[in-house]
C-alpha positions in Angstrom: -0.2 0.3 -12.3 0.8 2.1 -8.5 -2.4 2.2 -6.5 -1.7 5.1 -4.5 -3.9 5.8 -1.5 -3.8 8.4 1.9 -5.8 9.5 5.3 -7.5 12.5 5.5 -4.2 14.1 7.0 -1.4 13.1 4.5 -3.5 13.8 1.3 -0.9 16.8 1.5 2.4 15.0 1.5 0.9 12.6 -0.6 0.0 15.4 -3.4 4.2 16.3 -2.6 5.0 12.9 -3.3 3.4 12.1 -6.1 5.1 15.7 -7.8 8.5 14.4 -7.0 7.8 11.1 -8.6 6.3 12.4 -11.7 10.1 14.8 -12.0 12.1 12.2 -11.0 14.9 11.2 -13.8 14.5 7.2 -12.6 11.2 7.2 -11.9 9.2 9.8 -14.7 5.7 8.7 -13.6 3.0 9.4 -15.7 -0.7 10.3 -15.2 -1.6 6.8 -16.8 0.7 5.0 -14.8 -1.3 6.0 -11.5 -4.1 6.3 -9.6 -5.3 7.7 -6.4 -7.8 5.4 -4.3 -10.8 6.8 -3.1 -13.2 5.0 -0.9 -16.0 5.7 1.8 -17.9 3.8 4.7 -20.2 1.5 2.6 -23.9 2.4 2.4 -26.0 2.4 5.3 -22.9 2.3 7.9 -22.3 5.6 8.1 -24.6 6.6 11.1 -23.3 3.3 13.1 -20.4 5.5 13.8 -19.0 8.8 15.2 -16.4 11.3 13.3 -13.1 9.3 14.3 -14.7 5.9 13.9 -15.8 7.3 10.4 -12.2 7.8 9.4 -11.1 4.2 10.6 -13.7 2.6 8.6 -12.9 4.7 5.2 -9.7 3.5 6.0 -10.5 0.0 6.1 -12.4 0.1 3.1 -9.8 1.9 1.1 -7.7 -0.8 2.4 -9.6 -3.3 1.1 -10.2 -1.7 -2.1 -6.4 -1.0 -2.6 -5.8 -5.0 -1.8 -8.1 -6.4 -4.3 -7.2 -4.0 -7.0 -3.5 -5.2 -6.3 -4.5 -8.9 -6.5 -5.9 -9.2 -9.6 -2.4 -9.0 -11.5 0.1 -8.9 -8.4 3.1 -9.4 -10.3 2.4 -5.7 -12.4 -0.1 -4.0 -9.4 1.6 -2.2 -6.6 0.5 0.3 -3.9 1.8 2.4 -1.1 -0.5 3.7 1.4 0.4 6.6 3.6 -1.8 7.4 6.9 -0.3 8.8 10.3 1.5 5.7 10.8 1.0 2.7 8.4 -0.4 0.4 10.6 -4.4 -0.2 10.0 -3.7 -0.4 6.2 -0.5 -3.3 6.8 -3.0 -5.3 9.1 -5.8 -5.2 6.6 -4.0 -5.7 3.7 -2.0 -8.6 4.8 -5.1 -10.7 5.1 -5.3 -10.7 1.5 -4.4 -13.7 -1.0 -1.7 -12.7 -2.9 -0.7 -9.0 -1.1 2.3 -9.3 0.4 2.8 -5.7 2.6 5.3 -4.4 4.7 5.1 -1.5 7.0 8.3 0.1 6.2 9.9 3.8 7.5 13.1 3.2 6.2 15.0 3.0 2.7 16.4 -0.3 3.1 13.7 -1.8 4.5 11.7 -0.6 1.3 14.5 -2.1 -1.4 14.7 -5.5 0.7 10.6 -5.8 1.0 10.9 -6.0 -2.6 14.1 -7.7 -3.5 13.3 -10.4 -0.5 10.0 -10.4 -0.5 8.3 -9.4 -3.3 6.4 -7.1 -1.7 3.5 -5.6 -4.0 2.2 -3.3 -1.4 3.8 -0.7 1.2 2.4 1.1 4.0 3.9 4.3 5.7 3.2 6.9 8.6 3.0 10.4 8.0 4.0 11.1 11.3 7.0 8.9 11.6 8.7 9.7 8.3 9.1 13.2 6.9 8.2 14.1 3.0 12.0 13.3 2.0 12.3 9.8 3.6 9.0 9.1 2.2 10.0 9.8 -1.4 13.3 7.6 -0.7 11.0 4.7 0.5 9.1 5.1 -2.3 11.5 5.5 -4.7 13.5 2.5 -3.7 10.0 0.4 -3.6 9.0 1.1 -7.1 12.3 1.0 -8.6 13.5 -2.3 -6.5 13.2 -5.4 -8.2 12.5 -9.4 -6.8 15.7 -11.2 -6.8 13.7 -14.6 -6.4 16.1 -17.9 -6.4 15.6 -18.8 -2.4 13.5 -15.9 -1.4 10.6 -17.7 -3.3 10.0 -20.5 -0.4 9.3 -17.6 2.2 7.2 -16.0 -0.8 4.9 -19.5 -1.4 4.6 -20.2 2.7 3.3 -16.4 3.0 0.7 -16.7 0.2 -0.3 -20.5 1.3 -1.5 -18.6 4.9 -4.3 -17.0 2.8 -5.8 -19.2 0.3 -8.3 -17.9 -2.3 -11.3 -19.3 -0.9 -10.8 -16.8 2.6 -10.9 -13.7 -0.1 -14.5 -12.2 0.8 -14.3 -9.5 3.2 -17.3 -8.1 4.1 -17.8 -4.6 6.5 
C-alpha cells in the first residue's frame, strides 16, 4: 500500500501526481493500491489555536497518522508526503520506530533513500520542486528497490534510536 498524504496547498499537484502515476507504463497504479490520508486537529484542540497554527497541527497529525499506518508492515507500507517544503512531516515522522524518511528534492537522492536506506517514507516541498521533478522523485522511490548486504548496519543503528516502547505520541 502508498499512503499518500498533502497540505492544504499541494492537494493540486498532488491530484497531478497521482494521474501520472496511475498512466505510467512502470508504475500503472491502481485505485486499490492507494490511499490519500486525511486527518484533522484532534477533538477539543481546535480552539487552542489560530488559522496557521490549525494547519501545523493537521499536519502533525497527518504525520503521525501516515507513520503508524506505515509501521505496521514497513517492509510492504510506503508514503510520500508533499507540503510546501517537506520538512514538518520528515521531523515528525522520523521519531517513529520503524519509519525511516528522507526529505528528498532530487531523483537520485530518491533511488539511493531506498536502495541505501530502505527508506519507507518520503517527504517533498511543493515549493522547491516543480510537478515534473516531483513525479521523477516519486517514480524512482516507488520503483527503487533495497540493495541490503552492508547498508543493513546503518538500517539496524537507525531503527535501534527508536525503540518500540517510545511509540505513543500524544497531541
Amino acid at each position: 500500500m502508498i499512503y499518500l498524504a498533502c497540505d492544504s496547498k499541494s492537494r493540486n499537484l498532488l491530484d497531478q501526481l497521482i494521474g501520472r502515476l496511475q498512466n505510467d507504463y512502470q508504475i500503472r497504479l491502481q485505485d486499490e493500491d492507494f490511499e490519500i490520508l486525511e486527518a484533522d486537529v484532534p477533538p477539543g484542540r481546535d480552539q487552542d489555536f489560530k488559522d496557521q497554527d490549525f494547519e501545523e497541527m493537521r499536519l502533525f497529525s497527518l504525520s503521525c497518522l501516515m507513520a503508524e499506518k506505515i509501521r505496521k508492515d514497513p517492509q510492504v507500507h510506503r508514503g510520500v508526503f508533499v507540503d510546501s517544503y517537506g520538512v514538518l512531516p520528515f521531523m515528525v515522522s522520523s521519531k517513529f520506530p520503524k519509519i525511516i524518511c528522507a526529505l528528498t528534492s532530487d531523483e537520485h537522492s530518491a533511488k539511493m533513500t531506498r536502495d541505501h536506506n530502505n527508506a519507507n517514507l518520503i517527504t517533498l516541498g511543493s515549493k522547491l520542486v516543480g510537478e515534473e521533478v516531483a513525479f521523477s522523485i516519486i517514480k524512482r522511490f516507488l520503483l527503487g528497490k533495497y540493495s541490503g548486504g552492508r547498508h543493513q548496519i546503518r538500517i539496524d543503528m537507525l531503527n535501534a534510536l527508536t525503540p518500540e516502547e517510545n511509540s505513543e505520541v500524544s497531541l
